[in-house]
C-alpha positions as CSV (number, residue, x, y, z in Angstrom):
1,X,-19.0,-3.8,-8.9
2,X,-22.6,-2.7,-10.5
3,X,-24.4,-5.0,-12.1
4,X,-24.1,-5.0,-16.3
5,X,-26.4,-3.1,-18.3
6,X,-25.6,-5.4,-21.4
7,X,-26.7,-8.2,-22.9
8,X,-26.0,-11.8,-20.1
9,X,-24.6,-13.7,-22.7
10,X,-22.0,-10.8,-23.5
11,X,-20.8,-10.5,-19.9
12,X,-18.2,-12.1,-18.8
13,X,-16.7,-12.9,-15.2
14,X,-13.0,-11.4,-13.9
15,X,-11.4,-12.7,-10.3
16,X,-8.4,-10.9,-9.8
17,X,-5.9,-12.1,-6.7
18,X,-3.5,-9.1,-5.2
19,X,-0.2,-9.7,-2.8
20,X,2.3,-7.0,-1.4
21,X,1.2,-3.5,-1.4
22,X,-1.1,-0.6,-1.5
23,X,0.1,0.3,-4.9
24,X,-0.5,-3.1,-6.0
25,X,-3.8,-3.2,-4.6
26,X,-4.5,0.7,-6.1
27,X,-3.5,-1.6,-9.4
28,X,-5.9,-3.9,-8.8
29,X,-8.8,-1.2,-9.1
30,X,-7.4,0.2,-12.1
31,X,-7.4,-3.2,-13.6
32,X,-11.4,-3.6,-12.9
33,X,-12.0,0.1,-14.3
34,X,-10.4,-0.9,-17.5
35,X,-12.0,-4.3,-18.2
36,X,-15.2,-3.5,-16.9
37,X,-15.0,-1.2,-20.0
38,X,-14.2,-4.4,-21.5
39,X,-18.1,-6.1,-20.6
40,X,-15.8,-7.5,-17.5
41,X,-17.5,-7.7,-14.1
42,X,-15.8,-8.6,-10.9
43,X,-16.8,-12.2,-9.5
44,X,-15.4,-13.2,-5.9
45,X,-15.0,-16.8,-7.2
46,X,-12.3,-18.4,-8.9
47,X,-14.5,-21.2,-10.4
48,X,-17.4,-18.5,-11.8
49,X,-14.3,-16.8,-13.2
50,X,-13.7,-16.4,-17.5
51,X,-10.7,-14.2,-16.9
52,X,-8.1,-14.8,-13.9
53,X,-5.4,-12.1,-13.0
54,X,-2.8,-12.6,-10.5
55,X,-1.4,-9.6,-9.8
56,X,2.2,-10.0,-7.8
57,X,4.3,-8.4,-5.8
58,X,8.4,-9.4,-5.7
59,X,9.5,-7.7,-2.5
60,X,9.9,-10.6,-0.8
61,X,10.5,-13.9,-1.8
62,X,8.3,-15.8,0.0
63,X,5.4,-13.4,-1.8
64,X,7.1,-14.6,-5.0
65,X,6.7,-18.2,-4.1
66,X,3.0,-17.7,-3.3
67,X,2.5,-16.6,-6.9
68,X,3.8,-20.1,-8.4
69,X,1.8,-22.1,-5.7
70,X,-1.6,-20.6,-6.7
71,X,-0.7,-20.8,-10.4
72,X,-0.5,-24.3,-9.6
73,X,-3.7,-24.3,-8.6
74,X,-5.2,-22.8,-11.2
75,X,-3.4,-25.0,-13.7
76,X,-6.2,-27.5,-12.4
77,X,-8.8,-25.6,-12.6
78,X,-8.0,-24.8,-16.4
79,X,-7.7,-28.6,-16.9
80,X,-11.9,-28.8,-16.3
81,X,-12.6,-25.3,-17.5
82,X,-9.9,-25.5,-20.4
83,X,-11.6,-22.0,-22.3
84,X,-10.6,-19.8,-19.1
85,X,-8.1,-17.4,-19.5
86,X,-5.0,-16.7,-17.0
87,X,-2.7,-13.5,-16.8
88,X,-0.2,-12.3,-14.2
89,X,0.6,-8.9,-13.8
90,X,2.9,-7.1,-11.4
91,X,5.8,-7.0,-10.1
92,X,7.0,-10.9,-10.5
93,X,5.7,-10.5,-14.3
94,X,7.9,-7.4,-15.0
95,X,10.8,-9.3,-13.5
96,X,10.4,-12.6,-14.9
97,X,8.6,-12.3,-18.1
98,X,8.4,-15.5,-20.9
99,X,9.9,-17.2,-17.8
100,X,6.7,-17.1,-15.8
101,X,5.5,-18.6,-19.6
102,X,8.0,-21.5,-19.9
103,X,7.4,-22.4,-16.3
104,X,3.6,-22.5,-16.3
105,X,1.9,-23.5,-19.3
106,X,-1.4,-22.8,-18.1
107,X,-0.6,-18.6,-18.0
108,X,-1.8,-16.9,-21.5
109,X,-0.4,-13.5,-20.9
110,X,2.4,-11.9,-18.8
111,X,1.8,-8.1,-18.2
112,X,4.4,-5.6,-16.6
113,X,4.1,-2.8,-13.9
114,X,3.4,0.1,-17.2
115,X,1.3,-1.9,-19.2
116,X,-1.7,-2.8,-17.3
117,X,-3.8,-0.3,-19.4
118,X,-3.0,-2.3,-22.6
119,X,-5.4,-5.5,-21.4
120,X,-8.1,-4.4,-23.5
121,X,-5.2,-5.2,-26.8
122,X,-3.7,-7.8,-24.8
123,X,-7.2,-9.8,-24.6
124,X,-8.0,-9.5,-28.1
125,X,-4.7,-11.2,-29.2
126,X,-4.8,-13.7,-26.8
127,X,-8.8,-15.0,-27.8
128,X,-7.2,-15.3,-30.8
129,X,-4.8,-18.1,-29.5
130,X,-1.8,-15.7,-29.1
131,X,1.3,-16.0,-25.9
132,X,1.3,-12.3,-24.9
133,X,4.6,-11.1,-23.0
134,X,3.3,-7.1,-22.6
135,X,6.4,-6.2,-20.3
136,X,8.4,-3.4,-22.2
137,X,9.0,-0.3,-20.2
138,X,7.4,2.9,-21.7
139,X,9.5,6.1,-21.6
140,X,8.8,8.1,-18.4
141,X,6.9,11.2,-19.9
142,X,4.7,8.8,-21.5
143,X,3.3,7.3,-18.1
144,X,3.5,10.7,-16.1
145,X,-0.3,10.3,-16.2
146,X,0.1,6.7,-15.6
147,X,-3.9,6.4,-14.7
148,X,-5.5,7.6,-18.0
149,X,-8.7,10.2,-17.5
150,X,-10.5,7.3,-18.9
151,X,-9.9,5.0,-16.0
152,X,-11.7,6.8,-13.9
153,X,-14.2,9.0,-15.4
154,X,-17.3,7.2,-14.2
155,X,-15.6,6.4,-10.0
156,X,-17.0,3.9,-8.4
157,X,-17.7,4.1,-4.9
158,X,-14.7,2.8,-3.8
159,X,-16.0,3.5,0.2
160,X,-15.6,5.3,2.7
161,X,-11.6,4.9,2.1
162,X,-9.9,5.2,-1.4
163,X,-6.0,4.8,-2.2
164,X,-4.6,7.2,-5.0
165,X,-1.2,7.0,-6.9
166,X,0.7,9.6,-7.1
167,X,4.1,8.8,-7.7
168,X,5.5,6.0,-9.5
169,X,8.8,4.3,-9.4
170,X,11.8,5.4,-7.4
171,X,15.7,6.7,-8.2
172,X,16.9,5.4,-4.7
173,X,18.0,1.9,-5.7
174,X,18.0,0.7,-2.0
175,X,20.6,-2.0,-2.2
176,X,17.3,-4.2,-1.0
177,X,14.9,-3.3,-2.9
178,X,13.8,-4.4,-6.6
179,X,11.4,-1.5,-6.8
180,X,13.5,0.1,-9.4
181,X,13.7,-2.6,-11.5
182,X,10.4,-3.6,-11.9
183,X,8.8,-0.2,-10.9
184,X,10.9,1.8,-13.3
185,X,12.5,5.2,-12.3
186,X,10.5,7.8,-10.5
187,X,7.8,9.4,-12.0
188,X,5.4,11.4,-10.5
189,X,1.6,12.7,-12.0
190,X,0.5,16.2,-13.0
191,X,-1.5,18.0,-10.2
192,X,-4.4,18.8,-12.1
193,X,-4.7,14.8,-13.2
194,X,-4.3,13.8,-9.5
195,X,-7.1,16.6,-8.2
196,X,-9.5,15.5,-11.3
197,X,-9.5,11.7,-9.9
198,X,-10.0,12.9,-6.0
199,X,-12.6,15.2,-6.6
200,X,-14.5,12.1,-8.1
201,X,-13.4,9.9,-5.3
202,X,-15.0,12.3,-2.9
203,X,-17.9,12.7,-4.9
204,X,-18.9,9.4,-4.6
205,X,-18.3,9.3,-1.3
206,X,-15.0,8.2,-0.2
207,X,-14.1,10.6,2.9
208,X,-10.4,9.5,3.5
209,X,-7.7,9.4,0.8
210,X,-4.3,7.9,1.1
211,X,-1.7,8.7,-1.6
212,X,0.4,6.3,-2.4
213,X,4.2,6.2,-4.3
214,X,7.2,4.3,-3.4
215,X,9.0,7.5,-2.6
216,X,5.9,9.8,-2.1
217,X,6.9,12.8,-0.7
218,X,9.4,13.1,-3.3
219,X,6.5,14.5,-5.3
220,X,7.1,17.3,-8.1
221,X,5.7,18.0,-11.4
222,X,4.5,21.1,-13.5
223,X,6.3,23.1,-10.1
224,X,3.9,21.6,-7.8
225,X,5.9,19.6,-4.6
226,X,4.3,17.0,-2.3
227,X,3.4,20.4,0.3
228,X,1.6,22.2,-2.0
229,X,0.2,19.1,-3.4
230,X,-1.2,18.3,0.0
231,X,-2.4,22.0,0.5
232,X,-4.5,22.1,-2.9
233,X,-6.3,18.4,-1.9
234,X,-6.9,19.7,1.7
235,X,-9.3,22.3,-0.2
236,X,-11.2,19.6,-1.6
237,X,-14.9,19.2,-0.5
238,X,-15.8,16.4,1.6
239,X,-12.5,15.1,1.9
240,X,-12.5,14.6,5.6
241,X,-9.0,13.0,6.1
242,X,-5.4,13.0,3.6
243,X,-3.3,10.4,4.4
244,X,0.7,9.3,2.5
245,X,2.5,6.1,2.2
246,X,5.1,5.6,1.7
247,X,8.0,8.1,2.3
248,X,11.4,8.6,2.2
249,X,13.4,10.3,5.4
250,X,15.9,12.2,3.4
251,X,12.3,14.3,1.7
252,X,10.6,14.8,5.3
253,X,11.2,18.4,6.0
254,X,10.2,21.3,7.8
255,X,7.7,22.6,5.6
256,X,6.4,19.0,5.3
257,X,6.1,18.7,9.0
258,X,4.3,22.0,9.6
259,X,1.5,20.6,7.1
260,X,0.4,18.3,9.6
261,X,-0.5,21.6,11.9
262,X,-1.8,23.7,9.3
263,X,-4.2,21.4,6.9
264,X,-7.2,20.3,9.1
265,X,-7.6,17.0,6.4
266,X,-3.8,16.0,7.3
267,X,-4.3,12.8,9.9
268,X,-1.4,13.2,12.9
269,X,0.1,9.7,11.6
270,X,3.5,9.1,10.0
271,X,5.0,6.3,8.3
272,X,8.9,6.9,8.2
273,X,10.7,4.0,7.1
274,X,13.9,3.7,9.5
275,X,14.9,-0.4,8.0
276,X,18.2,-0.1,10.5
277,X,19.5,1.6,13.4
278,X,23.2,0.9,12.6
279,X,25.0,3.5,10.8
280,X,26.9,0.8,9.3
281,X,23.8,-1.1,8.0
282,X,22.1,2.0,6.8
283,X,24.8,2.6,4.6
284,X,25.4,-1.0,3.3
285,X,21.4,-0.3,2.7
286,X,22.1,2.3,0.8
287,X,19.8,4.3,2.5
288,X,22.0,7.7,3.2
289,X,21.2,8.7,6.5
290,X,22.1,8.6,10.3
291,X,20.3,7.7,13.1
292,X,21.3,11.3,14.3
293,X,19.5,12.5,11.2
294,X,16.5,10.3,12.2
295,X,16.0,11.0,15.3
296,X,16.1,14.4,14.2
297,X,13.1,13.8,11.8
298,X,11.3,12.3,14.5
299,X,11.5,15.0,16.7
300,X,10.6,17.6,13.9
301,X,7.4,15.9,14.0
302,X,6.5,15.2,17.6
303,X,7.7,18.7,18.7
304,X,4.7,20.2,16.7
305,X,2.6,17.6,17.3
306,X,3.1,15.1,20.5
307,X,0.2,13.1,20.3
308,X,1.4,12.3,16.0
309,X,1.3,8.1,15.9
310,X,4.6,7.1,14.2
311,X,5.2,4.1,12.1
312,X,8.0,2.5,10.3
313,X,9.5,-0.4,8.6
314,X,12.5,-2.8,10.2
315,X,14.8,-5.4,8.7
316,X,16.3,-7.8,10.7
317,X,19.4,-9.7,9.6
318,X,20.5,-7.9,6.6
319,X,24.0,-9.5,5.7
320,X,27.0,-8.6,7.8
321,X,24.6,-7.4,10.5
322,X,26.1,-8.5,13.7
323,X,24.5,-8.8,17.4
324,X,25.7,-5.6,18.6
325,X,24.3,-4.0,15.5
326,X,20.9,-5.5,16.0
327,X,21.2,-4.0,19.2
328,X,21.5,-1.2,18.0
329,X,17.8,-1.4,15.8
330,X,16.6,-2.6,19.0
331,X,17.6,0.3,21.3
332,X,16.2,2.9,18.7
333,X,12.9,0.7,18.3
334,X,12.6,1.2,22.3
335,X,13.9,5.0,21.8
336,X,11.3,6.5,19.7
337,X,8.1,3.7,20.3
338,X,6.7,3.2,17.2
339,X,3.5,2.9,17.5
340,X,3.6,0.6,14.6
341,X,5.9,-1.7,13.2
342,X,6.2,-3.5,9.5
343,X,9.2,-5.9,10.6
344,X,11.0,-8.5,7.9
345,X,13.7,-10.8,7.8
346,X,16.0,-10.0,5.2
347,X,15.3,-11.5,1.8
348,X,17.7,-11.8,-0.8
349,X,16.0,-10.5,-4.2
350,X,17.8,-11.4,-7.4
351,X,19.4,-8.4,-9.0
352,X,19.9,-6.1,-5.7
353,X,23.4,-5.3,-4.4
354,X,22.3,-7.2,-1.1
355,X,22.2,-10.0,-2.8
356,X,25.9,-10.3,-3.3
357,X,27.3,-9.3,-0.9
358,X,29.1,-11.6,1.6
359,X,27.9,-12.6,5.6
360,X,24.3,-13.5,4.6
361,X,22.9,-14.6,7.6
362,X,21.3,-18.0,9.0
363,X,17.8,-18.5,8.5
364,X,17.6,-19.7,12.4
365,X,19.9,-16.0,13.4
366,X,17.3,-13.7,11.5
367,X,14.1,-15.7,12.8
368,X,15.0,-15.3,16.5
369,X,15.9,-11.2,16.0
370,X,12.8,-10.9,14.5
371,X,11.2,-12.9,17.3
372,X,12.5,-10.6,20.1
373,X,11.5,-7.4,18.0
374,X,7.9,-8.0,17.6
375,X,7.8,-9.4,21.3
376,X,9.6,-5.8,22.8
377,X,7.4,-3.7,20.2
378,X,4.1,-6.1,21.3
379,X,5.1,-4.3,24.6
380,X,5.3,-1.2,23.6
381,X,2.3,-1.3,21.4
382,X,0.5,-2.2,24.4
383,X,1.6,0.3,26.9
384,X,0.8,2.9,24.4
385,X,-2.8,1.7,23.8
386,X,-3.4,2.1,27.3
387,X,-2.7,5.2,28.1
388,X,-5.0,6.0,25.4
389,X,-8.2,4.8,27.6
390,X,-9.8,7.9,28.7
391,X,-9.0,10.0,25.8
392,X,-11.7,11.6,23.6
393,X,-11.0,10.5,20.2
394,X,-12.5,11.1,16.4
395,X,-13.5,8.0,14.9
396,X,-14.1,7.7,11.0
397,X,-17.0,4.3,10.6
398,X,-15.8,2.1,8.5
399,X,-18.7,-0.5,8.7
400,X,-20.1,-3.2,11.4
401,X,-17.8,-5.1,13.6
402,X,-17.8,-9.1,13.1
403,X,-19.4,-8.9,17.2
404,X,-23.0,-8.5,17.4
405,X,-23.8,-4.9,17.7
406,X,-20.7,-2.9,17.1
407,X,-18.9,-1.2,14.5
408,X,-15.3,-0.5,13.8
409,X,-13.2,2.7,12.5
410,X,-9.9,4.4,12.8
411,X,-8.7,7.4,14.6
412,X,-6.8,10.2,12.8
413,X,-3.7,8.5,14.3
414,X,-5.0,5.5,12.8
415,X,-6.2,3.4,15.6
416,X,-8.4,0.7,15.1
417,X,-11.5,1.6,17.6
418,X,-14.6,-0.6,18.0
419,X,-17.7,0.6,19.3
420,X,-20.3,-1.0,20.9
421,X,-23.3,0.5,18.8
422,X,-26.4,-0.8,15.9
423,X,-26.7,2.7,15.2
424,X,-23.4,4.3,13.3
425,X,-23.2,3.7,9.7
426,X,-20.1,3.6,7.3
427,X,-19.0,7.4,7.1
428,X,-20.5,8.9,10.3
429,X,-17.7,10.7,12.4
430,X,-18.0,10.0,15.8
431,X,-16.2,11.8,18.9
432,X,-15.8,8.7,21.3
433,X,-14.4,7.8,24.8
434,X,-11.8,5.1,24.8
435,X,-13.2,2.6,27.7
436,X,-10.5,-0.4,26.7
437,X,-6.9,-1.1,24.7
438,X,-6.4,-4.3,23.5
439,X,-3.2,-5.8,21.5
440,X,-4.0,-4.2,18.3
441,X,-7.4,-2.3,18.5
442,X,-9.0,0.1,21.1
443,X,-12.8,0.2,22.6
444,X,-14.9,3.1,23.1
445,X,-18.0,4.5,23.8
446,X,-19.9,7.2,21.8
447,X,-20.2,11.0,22.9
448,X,-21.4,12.5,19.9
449,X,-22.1,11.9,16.2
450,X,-22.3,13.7,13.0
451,X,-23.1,12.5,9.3
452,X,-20.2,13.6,7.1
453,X,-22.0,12.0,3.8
454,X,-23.7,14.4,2.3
């Protein structure tokens, strides 16, 4: 963050932690915006810190666990630096509340996942010695425009890369998934509030834009859908690539997939969350499709566009699942090759229909599915890496490679490519050569290059 124009003594020092996902870490930049408002400036160290915000995510338990483990720790830390104050935010704070209070006194404030733009309030009662619990859920209209013009009126240069929300919540109470509970119910942004904050994006520089909701192509509001949301951001100037995460199968369509033909900004990557490829399984999820239906998705995309990288997300051992049914994820998983996984043991989250039902699974039973999944997808992963070498490819710089002499970026199928070059700098788009697949990147050479910063 930029340096303060203030007064020293008035400035004071914020180090906020993330875990789980995009949206949290799309949070997380909202959260500077707002206290930096606030005479807050970001520090990359704990102990330099005056403010501490753990921002959680409750997906997954073990991600839970990791939030009580580094409260811990900072419970010492308070101990030598006792006027330091401690906040957690998220998804674990919306769900747990004055629990997260009684169980770590070290913690002033507990925030939910609607109230993060009440920290400036939130801070003034606790420097005056108050417990804050901020975790009451605001009606829906009042969050449509959950990121206040305010938040991002003066951008930042968030790089070459920016997320943007534009969605929030979800209705499809996945019998997994506590996103409804400490999300809320779906909500999505007006268009012209959404436009406002990527037009500033790309004016500071950012060249690639990914929008983010837990159900994101279930987009609508003021008679705007997620299409002709995409088409009116493909207009924007500068904005190089558009990328989505993370959507639903049942709201990929037609006019959705012939989007990915028509808008030049629209990357040739998909994330479609499969979770199961047992009927059975997909219903106990809740989920309310087939695997006829899927692979009927999947072919709406690659019959438009072959080359279109595909991603998806996979839990293993979801209770009840039985050998033949894992089989059954396994032989899709070598059906459609993926060209990128997000695999999971199932994990039972308090409140979720999954989490009473009967047949849970052993711990050892789900860790050796998950085991032969990522070693048949490592496979496939690889195959498909090299038959990329000799392709010509677009590469977006993203900055130097850790090796001497070489920078990374991503393709628009979202490849990681590194190139061995001093030159290239963040933003320059590059047609290259791939000379070399490894596991989970690609090497090439450069052909060309031109400066898309302007």
């Amino acid at each position: 963050m930029e340096e303060a124009s203030q007064n020293t003594e008035t400035v004071k020092k914020v180090f906020i932690q993330t875990y789980g996902c995009q949206m949290n870490e799309y949070d997380t930049e909202k959260m500077f915006e707002v206290l930096k408002h606030q005479n807050y400036f970001q520090t990359d160290s704990r102990e330099d810190a005056d403010l501490i915000i753990l921002n959680t995510c409750s997906i997954r338990e073990k991600a839970e666990n990791k939030v009580y483990s580094e409260l811990g720790r900072l419970r010492k830390l308070k101990s030598v630096k006792p006027e330091l104050k401690i906040g957690v935010g998220g998804c674990v704070a919306q769900q747990e509340g004055k629990a997260i209070l009684r169980r770590e006194a070290s913690v002033d404030f507990v925030f939910g996942t609607d109230n993060l733009f009440e920290l400036p309030e939130m801070l003034k009662k606790v420097s005056r010695g108050q417990e804050i619990i901020q975790t009451k859920r605001h009606a829906r209209q009042k969050v449509r425009n959950f990121i206040p013009e305010y938040a991002f009126q003066q951008t930042q240069h968030h790089g070459i890369k920016a997320h943007l929300a534009i969605t929030k919540g979800c209705n499809n109470h996945c019998s997994f998934c506590v996103v409804p509970f400490t999300r809320g119910i779906e909500v999505s942004r007006e268009p012209e509030n959404i436009l406002a904050e990527a037009q500033r994006l790309t004016s500071a520089g950012t060249r690639e834009i990914c929008l983010l909701g837990q159900n994101v192509n279930s987009y609508k509001a003021n008679g705007v859908d997620f299409v002709e949301l995409l088409h009116r951001l493909d207009e924007l100037e500068n904005l190089q690539r558009l990328r989505f995460i993370s959507p639903h199968p049942k709201d990929f369509h037609e006019e959705l997939a012939d989007a990915f033909v028509t808008l030049p900004s629209l990357c040739e990557q998909m994330h479609l969350p499969l979770q199961s490829g047992s009927d059975r399984i997909l219903r106990r999820m809740r989920r309310w499709y087939t695997m006829e239906t899927f692979y009927e998705k999947v072919a709406m995309l690659r019959d438009r566009l072959p080359e279109a990288t595909l991603s998806t997300d996979l839990i293993v051992g979801f209770p009840g699942e039985t050998e033949e049914e894992f089989e059954m994820t396994m032989e899709a998983v070598r059906t459609i090759r993926f060209d990128l996984i997000y695999s999971f043991k199932y994990s039972t989250r308090p409140g979720t229909r999954a989490a009473e039902y009967p047949e849970h699974l052993a711990e050892d039973v789900k860790s050796k599915r998950l085991q032969i999944l990522l070693e048949t997808q490592g496979k496939i992963v690889q195959e498909k890496n090299e038959a990329l070498v000799g392709s010509i490819q677009e590469v977006l710089v993203q900055g130097k490679h850790y090796r001497k002499n070489s920078i990374t970026g991503r393709t628009r199928g979202n490849h990681s490519v590194h190139i061995n070059d001093s030159c290239a700098i963040a933003g320059d788009l590059l047609s290259v050569r791939i000379t070399g697949a490894l596991h989970n990147s690609l090497e090439a050479e450069i052909i060309s290059k031109s400066t898309v910063l302007s």
